[in-house]
Each structure stands twice: as structure tokens, then as C-alpha cells.
LUMGULO-9515 format. One line per field, with one value per residue (C-alpha): chain; residue number from 1; y, x, z. Coordinates in pm, whole numbers, plus 50000, padded with zeros to 5 digits. Example, Ala and Ser with C-alpha at 12.3 -4.5 7.8 and 13.67 -1.06 7.14 Angstrom:
% LUMGULO-9515
mol = A:A
seq = 1:2
north = 49550:49894
east = 51230:51367
up = 50780:50714
This chain:
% LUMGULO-9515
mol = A:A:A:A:A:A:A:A:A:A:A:A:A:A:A:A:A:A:A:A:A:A:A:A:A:A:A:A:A:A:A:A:A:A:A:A:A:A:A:A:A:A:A:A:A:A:A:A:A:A:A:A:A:A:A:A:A:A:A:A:A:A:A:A:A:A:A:A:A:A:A:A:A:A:A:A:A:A:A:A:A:A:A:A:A:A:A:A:A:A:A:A:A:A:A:A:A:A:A:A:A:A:A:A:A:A:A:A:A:A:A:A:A:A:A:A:A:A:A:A:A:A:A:A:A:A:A:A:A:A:A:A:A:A:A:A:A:A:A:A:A:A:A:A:A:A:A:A:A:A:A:A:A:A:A:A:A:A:A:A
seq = 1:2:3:4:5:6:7:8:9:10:11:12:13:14:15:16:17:18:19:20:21:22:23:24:25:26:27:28:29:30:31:32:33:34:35:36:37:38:39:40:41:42:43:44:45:46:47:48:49:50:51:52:53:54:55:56:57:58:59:60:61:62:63:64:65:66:67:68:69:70:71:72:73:74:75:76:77:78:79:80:81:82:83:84:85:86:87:88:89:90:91:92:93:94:95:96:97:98:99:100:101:102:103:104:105:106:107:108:109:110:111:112:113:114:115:116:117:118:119:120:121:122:123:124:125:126:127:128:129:130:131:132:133:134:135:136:137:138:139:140:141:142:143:144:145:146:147:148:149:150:151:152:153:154:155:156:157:158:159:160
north = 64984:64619:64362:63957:63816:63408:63260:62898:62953:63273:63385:63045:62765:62549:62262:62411:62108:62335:62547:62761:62898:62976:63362:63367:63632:63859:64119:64139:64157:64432:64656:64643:64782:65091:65235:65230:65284:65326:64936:64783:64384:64132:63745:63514:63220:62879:62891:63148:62834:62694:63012:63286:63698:63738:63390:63471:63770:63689:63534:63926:64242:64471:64698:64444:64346:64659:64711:64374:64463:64109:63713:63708:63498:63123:62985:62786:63082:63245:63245:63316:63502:63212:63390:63307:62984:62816:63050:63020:63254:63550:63506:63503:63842:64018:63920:64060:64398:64334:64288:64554:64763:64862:64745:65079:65042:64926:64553:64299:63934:63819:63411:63086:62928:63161:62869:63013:63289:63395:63348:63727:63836:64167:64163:63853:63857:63461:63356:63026:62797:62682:63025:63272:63635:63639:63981:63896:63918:64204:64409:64302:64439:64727:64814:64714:64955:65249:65218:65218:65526:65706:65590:65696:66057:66086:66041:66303:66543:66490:66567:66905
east = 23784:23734:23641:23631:23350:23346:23045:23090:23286:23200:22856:22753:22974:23152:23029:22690:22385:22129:21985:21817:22211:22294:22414:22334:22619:22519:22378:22698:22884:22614:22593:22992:22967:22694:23007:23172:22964:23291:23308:23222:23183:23303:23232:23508:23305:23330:22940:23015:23144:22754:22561:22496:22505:22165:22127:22433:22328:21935:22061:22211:22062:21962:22249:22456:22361:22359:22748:22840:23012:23070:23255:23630:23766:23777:24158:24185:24046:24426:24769:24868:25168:25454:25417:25107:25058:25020:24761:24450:24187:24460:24522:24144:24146:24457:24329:23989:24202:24390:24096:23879:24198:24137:24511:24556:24226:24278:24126:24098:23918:23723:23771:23793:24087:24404:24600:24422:24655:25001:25144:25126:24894:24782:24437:24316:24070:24031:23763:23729:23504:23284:23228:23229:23202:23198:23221:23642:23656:23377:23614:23977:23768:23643:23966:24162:23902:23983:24340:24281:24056:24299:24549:24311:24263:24592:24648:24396:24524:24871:24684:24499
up = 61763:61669:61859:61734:61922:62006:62087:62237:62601:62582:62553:62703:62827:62581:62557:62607:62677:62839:62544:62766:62863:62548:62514:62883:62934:62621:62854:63041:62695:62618:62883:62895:62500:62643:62746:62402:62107:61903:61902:61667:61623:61394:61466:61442:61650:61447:61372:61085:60887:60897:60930:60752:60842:60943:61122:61333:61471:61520:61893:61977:62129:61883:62037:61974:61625:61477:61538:61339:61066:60946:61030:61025:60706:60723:60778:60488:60307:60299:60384:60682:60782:60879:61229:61289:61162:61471:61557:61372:61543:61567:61206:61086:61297:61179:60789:60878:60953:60638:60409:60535:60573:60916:61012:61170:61464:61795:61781:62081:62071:62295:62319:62532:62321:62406:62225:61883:61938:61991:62320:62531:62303:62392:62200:62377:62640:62724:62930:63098:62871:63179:63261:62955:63015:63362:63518:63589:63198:63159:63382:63179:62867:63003:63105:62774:62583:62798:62736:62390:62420:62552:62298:62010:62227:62226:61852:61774:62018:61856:61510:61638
């Protein structure tokens, strides 16, 4: 599974003016993950447009770092399907599955800006930008990747 990880609003309040809260809820983030090493990360927060790889993941656990598999594609970067125009985060994701042709993998995001993506989007789990990845959202994700475990069980049971 995929999931698109945001950083501002989520790891740390958006706008964030203490420095010493910034990724203050990776640990939650983390220790949610423990439970699911077949998740693996790709960053679609905004700071990929002025950091590199390596610099964005220096501020993550090693657990966490070592299941990046790279930054979502810059809008302007591509066209968009017409459907999601409007949407700019859900369409970075969904050409991140494109391009690294993993458009058959469960994938969720994790983000503060549900307006980035389509309305009833079933992928999204928004957090409130004051509050980031407060246990309320640790629980909606740990929940959304058990259904999809049991989705992907099922689809290899089908297969045996």
C-alpha cells in the first residue's frame, strides 16, 4: 500500500511558529505504521518543491525514512485528468500511481487540505491543520489500512 504523506497540518500544525513542534506527531504517525510494514511512503507535502530526497526525509524516524520511496510529481509537471483538475494534491497522487505504475495498490493520503481533493474521497484522511495527526486521525488510518488488508487478503486468497 501507498500512502502520500503531508507535512504542514499534519506532522505539526499549519502554520507552524514554534520550531520546537515541528513533526511533533511523527511518533504517532510511526508507531501507527509498526502495524503495517507493507506501507510504504511517498511525500506529496509542498516542501518537495524546495527540498531535495535526502533533506526531506532527514526530519523522519529511521522507520519511517526507510519506507519513502520518493515525492509525488509537481502539478504543473503534467496534465491532469479534466476530473481532477480542481483537485491538485489528489492528482499529484493518482500520477505518482501512474508513473510508477502502481495504479493497481491500495493508496490513501494523509493531509490537512481535503479541498486538494475530490469531494468523498475515499483515500483522504484530513486532519485538522491546528491539530495534525491527532490520535482521532491515527485511529481513521489505522482503520482504513485494515480494510485494505483484508481487501489485498482477499485478492490473494481468490488467486490460491
Amino acid at each position: 500500500m501507498i500512502l502520500f504523506l503531508d507535512y504542514d497540518g499534519v506532522l505539526h500544525p499549519d502554520p507552524c511558529l514554534n520550531s520546537r513542534r515541528l513533526f511533533e506527531n511523527v511518533a504517532r504517525l510511526d508507531a501507527v505504521l509498526e502495524e503495517f510494514p507493507e506501507v510504504c511512503l511517498v511525500l506529496s507535502t509542498s516542501w518537495r518543491t524546495m527540498q531535495g530526497l535526502k533533506e526531506l526525509i532527514a526530519p523522519l524516524p529511521p522507520g519511517l525514512q526507510s519506507r519513502v520511496l520518493g515525492a509525488t510529481p509537481t502539478f504543473s509537471s503534467f496534465t491532469a485528468p479534466p476530473h481532477l483538475m480542481p483537485y491538485k494534491r489528489h492528482a499529484e497522487c493518482v500520477q505518482w500511481m501512474v508513473d510508477n505504475d502502481q495504479s493497481d495498490r491500495d493508496w490513501f493520503a494523509v493531509d490537512d487540505r481535503p479541498s486538494w481533493f475530490a469531494p468523498y474521497c475515499d483515500y483522504l484522511i484530513d486532519c485538522d491543520s491546528q491539530r495534525g495527526f491527532d490520535d482521532e486521525a491515527a485511529a481513521r488510518l489505522r482503520f482504513a489500512l485494515l480494510k485494505a488488508r483484508q481487501r489485498m487478503l482477499r485478492r490473494i486468497d481468490t488467486l490460491l
